[in-house]
Structure formats: structure tokens, C-alpha cells
C-alpha positions as CSV (number, residue, x, y, z in Angstrom):
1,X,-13.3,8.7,-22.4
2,X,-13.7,5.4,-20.2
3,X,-16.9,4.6,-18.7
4,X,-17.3,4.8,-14.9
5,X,-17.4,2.2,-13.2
6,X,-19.3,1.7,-9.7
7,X,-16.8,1.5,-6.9
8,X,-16.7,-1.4,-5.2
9,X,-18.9,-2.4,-2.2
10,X,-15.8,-3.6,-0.4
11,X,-14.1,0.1,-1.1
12,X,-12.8,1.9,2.3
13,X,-14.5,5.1,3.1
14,X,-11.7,7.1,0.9
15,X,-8.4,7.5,0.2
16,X,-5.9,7.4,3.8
17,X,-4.3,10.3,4.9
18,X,-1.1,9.6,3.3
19,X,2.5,11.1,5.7
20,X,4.7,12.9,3.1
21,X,8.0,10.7,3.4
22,X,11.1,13.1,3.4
23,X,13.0,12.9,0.4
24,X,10.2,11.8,-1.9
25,X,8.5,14.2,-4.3
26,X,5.1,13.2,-6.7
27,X,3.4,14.6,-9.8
28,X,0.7,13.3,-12.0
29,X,-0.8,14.4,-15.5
30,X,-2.6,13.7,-18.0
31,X,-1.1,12.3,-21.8
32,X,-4.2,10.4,-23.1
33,X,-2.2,7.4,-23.2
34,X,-5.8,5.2,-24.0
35,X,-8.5,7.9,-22.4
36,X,-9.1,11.7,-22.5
37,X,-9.8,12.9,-19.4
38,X,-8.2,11.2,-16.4
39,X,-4.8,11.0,-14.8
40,X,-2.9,8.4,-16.3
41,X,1.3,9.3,-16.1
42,X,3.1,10.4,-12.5
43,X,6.6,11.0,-11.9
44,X,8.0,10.0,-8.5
45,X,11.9,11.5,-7.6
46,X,13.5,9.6,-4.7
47,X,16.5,11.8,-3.3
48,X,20.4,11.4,-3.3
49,X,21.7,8.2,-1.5
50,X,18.2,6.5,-1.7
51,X,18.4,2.8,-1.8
52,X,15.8,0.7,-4.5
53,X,14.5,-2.6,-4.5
54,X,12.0,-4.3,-6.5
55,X,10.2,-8.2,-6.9
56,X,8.6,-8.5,-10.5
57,X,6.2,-10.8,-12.5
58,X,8.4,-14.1,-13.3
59,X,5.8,-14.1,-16.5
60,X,8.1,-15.3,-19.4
61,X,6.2,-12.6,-21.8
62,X,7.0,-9.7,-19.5
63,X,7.4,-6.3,-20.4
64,X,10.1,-4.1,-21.8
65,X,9.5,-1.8,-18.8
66,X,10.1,-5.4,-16.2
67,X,12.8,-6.3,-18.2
68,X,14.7,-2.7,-17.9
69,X,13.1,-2.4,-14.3
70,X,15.4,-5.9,-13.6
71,X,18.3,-4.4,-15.4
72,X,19.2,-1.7,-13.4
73,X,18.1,-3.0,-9.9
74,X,20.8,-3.1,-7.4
75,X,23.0,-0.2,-8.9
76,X,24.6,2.4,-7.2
77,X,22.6,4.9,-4.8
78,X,25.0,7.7,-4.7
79,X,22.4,9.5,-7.0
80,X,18.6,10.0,-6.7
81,X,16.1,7.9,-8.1
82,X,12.9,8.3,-10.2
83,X,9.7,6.1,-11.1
84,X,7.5,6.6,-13.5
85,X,4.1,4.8,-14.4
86,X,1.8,5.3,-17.0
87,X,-1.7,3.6,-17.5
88,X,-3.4,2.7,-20.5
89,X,-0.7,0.6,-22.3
90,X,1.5,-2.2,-20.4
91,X,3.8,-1.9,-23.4
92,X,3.7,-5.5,-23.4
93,X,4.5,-7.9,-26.1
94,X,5.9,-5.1,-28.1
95,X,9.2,-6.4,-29.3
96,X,11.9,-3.6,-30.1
97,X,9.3,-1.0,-30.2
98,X,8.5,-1.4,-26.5
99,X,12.1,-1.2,-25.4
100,X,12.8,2.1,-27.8
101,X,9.5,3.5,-25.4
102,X,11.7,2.7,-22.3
103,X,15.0,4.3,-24.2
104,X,12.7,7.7,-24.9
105,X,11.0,7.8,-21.4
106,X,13.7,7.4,-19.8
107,X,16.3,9.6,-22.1
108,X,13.3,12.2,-21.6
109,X,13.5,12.1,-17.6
110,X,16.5,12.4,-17.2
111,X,16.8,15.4,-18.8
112,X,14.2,16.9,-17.3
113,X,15.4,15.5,-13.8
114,X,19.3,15.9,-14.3
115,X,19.0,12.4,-12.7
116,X,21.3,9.4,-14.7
117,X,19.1,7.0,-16.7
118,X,20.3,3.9,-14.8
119,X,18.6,5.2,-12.1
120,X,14.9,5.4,-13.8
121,X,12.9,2.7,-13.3
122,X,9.5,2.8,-15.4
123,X,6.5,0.9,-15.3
124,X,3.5,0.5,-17.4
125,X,-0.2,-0.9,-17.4
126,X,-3.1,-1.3,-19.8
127,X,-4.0,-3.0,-23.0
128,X,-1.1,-5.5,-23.9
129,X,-0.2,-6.1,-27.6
130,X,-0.4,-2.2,-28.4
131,X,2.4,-0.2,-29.1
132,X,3.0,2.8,-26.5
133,X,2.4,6.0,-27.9
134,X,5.3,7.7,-25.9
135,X,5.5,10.8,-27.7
136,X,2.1,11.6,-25.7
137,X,3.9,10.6,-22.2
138,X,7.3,12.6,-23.1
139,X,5.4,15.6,-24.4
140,X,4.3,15.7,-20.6
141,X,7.6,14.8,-18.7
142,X,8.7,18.7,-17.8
143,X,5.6,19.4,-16.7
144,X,5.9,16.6,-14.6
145,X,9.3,16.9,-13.4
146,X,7.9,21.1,-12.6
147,X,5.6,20.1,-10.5
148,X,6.6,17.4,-8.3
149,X,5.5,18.0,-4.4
150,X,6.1,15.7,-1.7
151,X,2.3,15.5,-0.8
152,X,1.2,14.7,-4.3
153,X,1.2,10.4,-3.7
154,X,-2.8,10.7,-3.9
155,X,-2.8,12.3,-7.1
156,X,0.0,9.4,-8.2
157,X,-2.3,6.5,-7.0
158,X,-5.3,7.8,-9.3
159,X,-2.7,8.1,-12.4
160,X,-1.7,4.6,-11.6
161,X,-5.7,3.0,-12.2
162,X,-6.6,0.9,-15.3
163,X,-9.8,-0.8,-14.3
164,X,-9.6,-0.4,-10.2
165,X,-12.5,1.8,-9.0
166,X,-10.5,3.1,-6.4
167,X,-7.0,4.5,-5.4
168,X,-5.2,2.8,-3.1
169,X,-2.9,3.6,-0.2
170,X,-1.6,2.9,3.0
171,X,0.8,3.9,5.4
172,X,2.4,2.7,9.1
173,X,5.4,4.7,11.4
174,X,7.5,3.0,13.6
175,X,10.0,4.1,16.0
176,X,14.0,2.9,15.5
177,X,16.7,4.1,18.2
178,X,14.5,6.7,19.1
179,X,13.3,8.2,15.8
180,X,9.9,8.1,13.9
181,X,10.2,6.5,10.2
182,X,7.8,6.8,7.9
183,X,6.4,4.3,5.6
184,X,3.8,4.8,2.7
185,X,2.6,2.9,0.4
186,X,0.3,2.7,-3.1
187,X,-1.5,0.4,-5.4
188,X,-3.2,-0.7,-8.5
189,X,-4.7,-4.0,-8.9
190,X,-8.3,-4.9,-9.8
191,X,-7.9,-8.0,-12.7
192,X,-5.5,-10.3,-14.0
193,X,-4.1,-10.6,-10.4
194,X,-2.1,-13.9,-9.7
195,X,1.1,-13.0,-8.4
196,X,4.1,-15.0,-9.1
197,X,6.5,-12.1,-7.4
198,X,5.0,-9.4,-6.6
199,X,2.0,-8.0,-8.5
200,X,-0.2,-5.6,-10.1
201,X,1.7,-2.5,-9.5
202,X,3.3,-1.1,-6.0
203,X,5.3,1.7,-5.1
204,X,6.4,2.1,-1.1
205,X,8.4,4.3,0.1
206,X,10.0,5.0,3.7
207,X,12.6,7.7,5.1
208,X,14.8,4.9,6.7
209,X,17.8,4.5,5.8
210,X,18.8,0.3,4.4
211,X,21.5,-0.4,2.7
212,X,20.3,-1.6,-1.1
213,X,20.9,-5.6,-0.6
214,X,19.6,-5.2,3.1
215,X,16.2,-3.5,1.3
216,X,16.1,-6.1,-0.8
217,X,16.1,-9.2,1.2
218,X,13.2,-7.4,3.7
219,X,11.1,-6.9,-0.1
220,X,11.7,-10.2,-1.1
221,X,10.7,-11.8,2.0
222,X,7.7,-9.8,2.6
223,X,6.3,-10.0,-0.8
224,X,5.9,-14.1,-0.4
225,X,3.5,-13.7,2.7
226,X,1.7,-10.2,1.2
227,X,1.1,-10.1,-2.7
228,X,2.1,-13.6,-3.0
229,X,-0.7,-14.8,-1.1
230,X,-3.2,-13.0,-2.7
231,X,-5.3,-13.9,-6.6
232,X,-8.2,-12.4,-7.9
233,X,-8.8,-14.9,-11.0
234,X,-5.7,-16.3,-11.7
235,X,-3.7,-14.8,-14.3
236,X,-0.2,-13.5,-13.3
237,X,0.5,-10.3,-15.5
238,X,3.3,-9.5,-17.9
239,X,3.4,-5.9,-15.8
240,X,3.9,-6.8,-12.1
241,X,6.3,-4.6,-9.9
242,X,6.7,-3.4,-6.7
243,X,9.6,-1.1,-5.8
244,X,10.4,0.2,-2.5
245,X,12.5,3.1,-2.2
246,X,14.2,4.1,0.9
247,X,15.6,7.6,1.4
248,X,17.4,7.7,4.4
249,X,16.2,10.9,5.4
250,X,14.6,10.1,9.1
251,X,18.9,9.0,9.6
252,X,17.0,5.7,11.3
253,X,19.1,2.9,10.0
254,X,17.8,-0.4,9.8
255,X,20.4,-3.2,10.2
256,X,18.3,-6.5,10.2
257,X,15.2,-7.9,8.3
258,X,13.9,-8.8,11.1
259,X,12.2,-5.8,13.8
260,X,9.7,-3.3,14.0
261,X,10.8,-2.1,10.7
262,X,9.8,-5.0,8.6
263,X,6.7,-5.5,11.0
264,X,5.4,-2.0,9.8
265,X,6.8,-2.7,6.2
266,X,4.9,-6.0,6.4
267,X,1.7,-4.6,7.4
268,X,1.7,-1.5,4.5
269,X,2.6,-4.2,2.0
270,X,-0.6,-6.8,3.4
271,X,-3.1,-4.3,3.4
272,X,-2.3,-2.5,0.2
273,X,-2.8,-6.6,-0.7
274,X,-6.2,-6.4,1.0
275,X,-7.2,-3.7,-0.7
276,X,-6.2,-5.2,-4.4
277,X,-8.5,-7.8,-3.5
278,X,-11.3,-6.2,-2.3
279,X,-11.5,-3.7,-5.7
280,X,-11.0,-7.3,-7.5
281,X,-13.0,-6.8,-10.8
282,X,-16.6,-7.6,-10.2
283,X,-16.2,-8.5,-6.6
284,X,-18.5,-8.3,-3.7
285,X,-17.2,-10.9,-0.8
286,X,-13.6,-10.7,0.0
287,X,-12.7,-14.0,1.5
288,X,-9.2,-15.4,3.4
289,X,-8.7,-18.8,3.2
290,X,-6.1,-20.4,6.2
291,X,-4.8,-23.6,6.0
292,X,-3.0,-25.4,8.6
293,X,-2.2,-29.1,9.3
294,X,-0.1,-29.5,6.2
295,X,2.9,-31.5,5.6
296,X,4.6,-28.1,4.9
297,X,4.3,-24.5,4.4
298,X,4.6,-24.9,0.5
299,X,2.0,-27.3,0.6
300,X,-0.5,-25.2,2.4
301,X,0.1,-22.7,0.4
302,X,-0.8,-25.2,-3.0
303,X,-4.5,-26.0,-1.0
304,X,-5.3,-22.5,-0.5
305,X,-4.3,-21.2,-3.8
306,X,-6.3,-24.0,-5.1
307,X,-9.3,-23.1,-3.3
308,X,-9.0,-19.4,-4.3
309,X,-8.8,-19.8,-7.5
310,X,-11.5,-22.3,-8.2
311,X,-14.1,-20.5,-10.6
312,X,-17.0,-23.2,-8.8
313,X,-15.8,-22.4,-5.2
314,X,-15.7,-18.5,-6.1
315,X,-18.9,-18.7,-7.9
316,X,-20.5,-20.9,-5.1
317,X,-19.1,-17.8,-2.7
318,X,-21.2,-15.3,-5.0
319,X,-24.6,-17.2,-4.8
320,X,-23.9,-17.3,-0.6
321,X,-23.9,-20.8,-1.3
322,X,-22.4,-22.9,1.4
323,X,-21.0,-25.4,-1.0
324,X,-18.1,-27.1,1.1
325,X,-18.4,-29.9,-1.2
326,X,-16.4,-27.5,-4.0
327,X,-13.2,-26.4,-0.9
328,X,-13.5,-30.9,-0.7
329,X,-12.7,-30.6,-4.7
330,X,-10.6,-28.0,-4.6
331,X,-8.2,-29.4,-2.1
332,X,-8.3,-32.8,-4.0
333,X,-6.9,-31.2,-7.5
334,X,-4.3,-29.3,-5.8
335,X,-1.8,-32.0,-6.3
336,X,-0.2,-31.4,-2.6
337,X,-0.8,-34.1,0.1
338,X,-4.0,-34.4,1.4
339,X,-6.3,-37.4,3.4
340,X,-9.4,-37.5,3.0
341,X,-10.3,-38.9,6.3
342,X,-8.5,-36.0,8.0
343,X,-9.6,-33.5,6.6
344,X,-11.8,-30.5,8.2
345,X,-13.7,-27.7,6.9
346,X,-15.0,-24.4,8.8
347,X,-17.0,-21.6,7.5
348,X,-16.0,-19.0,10.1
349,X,-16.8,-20.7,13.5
350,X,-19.0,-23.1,12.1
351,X,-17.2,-26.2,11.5
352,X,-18.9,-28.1,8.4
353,X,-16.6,-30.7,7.8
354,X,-14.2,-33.0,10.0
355,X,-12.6,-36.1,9.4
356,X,-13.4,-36.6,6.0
357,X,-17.5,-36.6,6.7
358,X,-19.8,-33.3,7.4
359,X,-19.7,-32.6,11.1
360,X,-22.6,-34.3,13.2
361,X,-23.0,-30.3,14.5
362,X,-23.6,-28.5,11.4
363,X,-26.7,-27.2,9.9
364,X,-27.2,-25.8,6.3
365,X,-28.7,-22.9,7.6
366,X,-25.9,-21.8,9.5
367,X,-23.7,-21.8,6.4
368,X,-26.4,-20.0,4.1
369,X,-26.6,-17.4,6.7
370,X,-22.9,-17.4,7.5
371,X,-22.4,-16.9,3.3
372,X,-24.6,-13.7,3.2
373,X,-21.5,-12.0,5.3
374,X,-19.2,-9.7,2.8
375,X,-16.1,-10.6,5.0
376,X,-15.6,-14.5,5.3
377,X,-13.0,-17.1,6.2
378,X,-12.6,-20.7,5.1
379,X,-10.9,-22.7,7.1
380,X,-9.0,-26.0,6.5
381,X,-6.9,-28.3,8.3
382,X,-5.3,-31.4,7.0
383,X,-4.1,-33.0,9.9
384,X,-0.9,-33.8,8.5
385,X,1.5,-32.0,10.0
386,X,2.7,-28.2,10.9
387,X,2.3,-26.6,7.2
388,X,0.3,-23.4,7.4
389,X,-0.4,-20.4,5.1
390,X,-3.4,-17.6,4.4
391,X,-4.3,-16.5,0.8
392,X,-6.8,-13.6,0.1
393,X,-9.4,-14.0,-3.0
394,X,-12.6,-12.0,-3.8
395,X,-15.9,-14.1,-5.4
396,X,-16.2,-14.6,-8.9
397,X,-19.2,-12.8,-10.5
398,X,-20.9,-11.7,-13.7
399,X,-19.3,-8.2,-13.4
400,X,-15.7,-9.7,-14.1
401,X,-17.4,-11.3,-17.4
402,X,-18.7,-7.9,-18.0
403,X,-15.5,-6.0,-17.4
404,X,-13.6,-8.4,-19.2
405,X,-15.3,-9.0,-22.1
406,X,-14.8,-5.2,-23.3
407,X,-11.7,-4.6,-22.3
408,X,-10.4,-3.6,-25.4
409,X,-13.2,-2.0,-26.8
């Protein structure tokens, strides 16, 4: 049985009230995939004429599940859909053994679901390096498939945990031509979060109705400004997926990326990236960095990234140490343009740093008290040009070392 872990101080008060999206049904289990005890499979039925899109990990030792997820993206919707995740084992690094789990999960849904197996899309997350023990997950799959219930998505996002010490979720509705659609989304994400696609794991769902390519463009989009933005410590996983599944139930079609309905998607997608952060492994600041004044977007981007995942700038954040010194360093390394003698640095309000010297205005002991805050904001400008981005990171402390250093045991 896994230890419990102390939710984290950042956590929301609980779990959101969650809408029930038409035409999308839940159910979670247990199959003591690693633990006794605790949820760890759910299987997620999309209905007939649902459109799927997905962003995953560009890790070049992704797993069989990514690989089979990629495969079978884009394909006809003229049948339903089904996910299904399992925690415990990423099925990772796994060779033909790890694709033969995919074949008997799969082969075991559909059978259960009646549904066709190009239209299962599995996930998986845990240990990497261990073999799956699917007979445990496909030993459960009726039972699944018998008890799938369109307000279940609570009991899914606590199936879907490895090391977060929360479930997450979040929802938005918006209004097109005169009809509500709904839009719910969850999460899991707590280490080894440095997306490179999308990340950690992410299943959203909404009862518009988007054409497959359309839904994909909106994900792809969205994901570079949401979970692209966002790093914990780093490391980019072999697992990372996000699918989005529309049903098309609400009969609200959505004929552009652009519009409410990718504002609403956007904002589900960010704070589901919020909340990743802010059950980061050890954590206990969560922190947005914006840069603006860059020679580009992709350049800002390169600084912030940089300063978020700096182990002495996240470690300086921890102590509520107002070390501006380590964002000077961290912005140097980065490799994108940067001068010196233009550069600025706030904490917050207080600007600490402008044109390359420490401002004439600030006092250390408006930083120290500024770094005590559990919410803070780094700000930098280059003075370079337009180039802006924000990135999300959480402080480095000793309870990632702690979590980390038993992971397997």
C-alpha cells in the first residue's frame, strides 16, 4: 500500500464540481497495478460521431501506449471512442512486451465496449522500465465497461494519481449560436513535468460538436501557451498525453479556432496547468515568471524556461530568498539574446533591477518580505524588442529529494 502523502499547501479547497458533458460516460477501479488499495484504472466511453485529438510527449523513449495513442489519431469518428489510463506502470521502455499490453487492453475493451480497437486510445503512468502486469487491468475491464456513468470524472481523476496529492479538475461553459457547451477537464501531474507537447496526463472533454482536424488545430495551439508553458523540474516524460474529445451532443458547432470556444478551452486547459504546478512534488510557492522586451516570442519563452528551471533560482525561491542575482544568471545561460545593460528585474511591484544595475529604489527588505508570499511573479524585460511569454514553476525543495529518492521502493 503507498504511503500518504501530505497534500499540498498550494491544493484548492477540493475537488470542482465537475458538469456531466453529454455523451461522455466514466468508471474507475481498482487492479493493483503497483498498490493495493487505491483507484488506479478508469474507462472513459466518448459517443458515436465524437471527434479525438491529442498533443504527446516528443520524448524519443516514449511509450508503447504514445506510440499507439499517435497511431490511431485522426481516424474516422463515425463510431464512439474510449480512453483508458492506468497508474502504477508507464509501460515505458518495455520493448514488444509493452506494445503486446496495448494489443490485450485494447482487444479486451473492445469487447467489453463493442467499440472497434482503432478507436481506443490508452494511456499509462508509473514506474518506467517495468513490465505492465495487464492481466490485473483486463481482469477488471467489464467491470469497468458495467459501470460507466456520466458523473463518475471525479472518481476517474483519483484513478489517474501516481505521486499528486490531489485530483485535479476543471471546467468552463460557453454559449455558441445560442446554446450552452460544456467543457470539462482532468489532470495528473506532480514530477517529471517538462512538457515538450503536452504533459503529464490530460483528458478534456466538451459536448460541441468540431470536426476532427478543426479539434485538432484549437489542441495544438492551445497546448503551446497552457502545458507548454509550465515545468516543475525539468524532465519531459516518456508518458505525456492530452486528448480532447468532442461529442457533439450540445449540436453547437464550432467552425473557427478562434472565439469563445477556444477562450473557454484555453482557460480549462491553463488552470488544469496551474494546478499541475501547484501539486509539483515537494512544492510550496507557485511562481509565474513573464517576460517581455524580447527579440521574439520564442526567445522569451528560452529566458523564462531558463529561469524556471534553475535548481539555484528555485531553491533561492524556497529559502524566501530574494536572490535576483540567480534570474541575472539564469537569463545569461539561456542562450537567447539578452543585454545586460537593459535588462530589468521585478519581484511583484517591486522593481529590483533596471538597466543592467539594482534599482536606486529597492530595498532588501522589500524582497525578503515580498519572498515569504506563496503566490509570486518575477518579472523581466529585455528591452529588446516585442517578444513576450509567461511560464508557471513551483520552488525546489527537500520534499522533491524525498519523494524522488524512493520512488521505486
Amino acid at each position: 500500500m503507498a504511503t500518504t502523502t501530505p497534500i499540498s499547501p498550494l491544493a484548492p479547497a477540493g475537488f470542482p464540481e465537475l458538469p456531466a458533458v453529454d455523451g461522455v460516460e466514466f468508471a474507475s477501479g481498482e487492479a493493483a497495478v503497483k498498490y493495493e488499495g487505491r483507484k488506479d484504472v478508469c474507462l472513459i466511453t466518448l459517443a458515436t460521431g465524437s471527434s479525438v485529438a491529442g498533443t504527446f510527449t516528443k520524448s524519443a523513449t516514449r511509450s508503447a501506449n504514445v506510440l499507439d495513442c499517435q497511431r490511431k489519431l485522426g481516424g474516422a469518428s463515425d463510431a464512439g471512442a474510449a480512453f483508458f489510463i492506468n497508474s502504477g506502470n508507464s509501460n515505458a521502455f518495455t520493448g514488444r512486451a509493452g506494445e503486446g499490453s496495448v494489443k490485450a487492453i485494447s482487444e479486451a475493451i473492445a469487447n467489453a465496449t463493442g467499440l472497434p480497437e482503432d478507436r481506443i486510445f490508452t494511456s499509462s503512468t508509473g514506474v518506467i522500465g517495468e513490465r505492465l502486469p495487464h492481466e490485473k487491468i483486463t481482469a477488471k475491464v467489464a467491470d469497468l465497461a458495467g459501470s460507466l456513468d456520466a458523473d463518475g470524472i471525479e472518481g476517474a481523476a483519483q484513478a489517474i494519481m501516481t505521486t499528486d496529492t490531489f485530483a485535479k479538475g476543471a471546467t468552463a461553459t460557453v454559449e455558441i449560436d445560442g446554446k450552452p457547451v460544456k467543457i470539462a477537464g482532468i489532470a495528473k501531474g506532480s514530477g517529471m513535468i517538462a512538457p515538450d507537447m503536452a504533459t503529464m496526463l490530460v483528458y478534456v472533454f466538451t459536448d460541441a460538436k468540431v470536426s476532427q482536424p478543426l479539434l485538432q488545430e484549437i489542441l495544438s495551439d492551445l497546448t503551446d501557451v497552457t502545458f507548454n508553458c509550465i515545468t516543475v523540474d525539468s524532465d519531459t516524460s516518456t508518458s505525456d498525453t492530452l486528448l480532447l474529445g468532442a461529442t457533439g451532443a450540445s449540436g453547437a458547432e464550432v467552425t473557427s479556432k478562434d472565439g469563445a470556444f477556444s477562450d473557454a478551452l484555453k482557460s480549462v486547459m491553463l488552470e488544469l496547468a496551474h494546478l499541475v504546478v501547484k501539486d509539483g512534488e515537494g512544492a510550496t510557492k507557485f511562481v509565474e515568471i513573464q517576460v517581455t522586451g524580447a527579440a521574439n516570442d520564442a526567445d522569451a519563452k528560452t529566458h523564462g524556461l531558463a529561469i524556471a528551471n534553475s535548481p539555484l533560482v528555485k531553491t533561492a525561491v524556497a529559502g524566501e530568498d530574494a536572490n535576483w542575482g540567480r534570474v541575472v544568471m539564469a537569463i545569461g545561460k539561456s542562450g537567447a539574446a539578452a543585454d545586460r545593460d537593459l535588462l530589468s528585474i521585478r519581484f511583484g511591484d517591486i522593481v529590483v533591477a533596471e538597466k543592467g544595475w539594482v534599482a536606486e529604489s529597492y530595498a532588501e527588505e522589500q524582497g525578503a518580505a515580498y519572498m515569504k508570499q506563496d503566490h509570486l511573479e518575477i518579472g523581466v524585460d529585455l528591452g529588446l524588442g516585442d517578444g513576450k511569454s509567461t511560464v508557471w514553476t513551483c520552488d525546489l525543495t527537500h520534499g522533491y529529494i524525498s519523494i524522488n529518492a524512493d520512488y521505486r521502493s
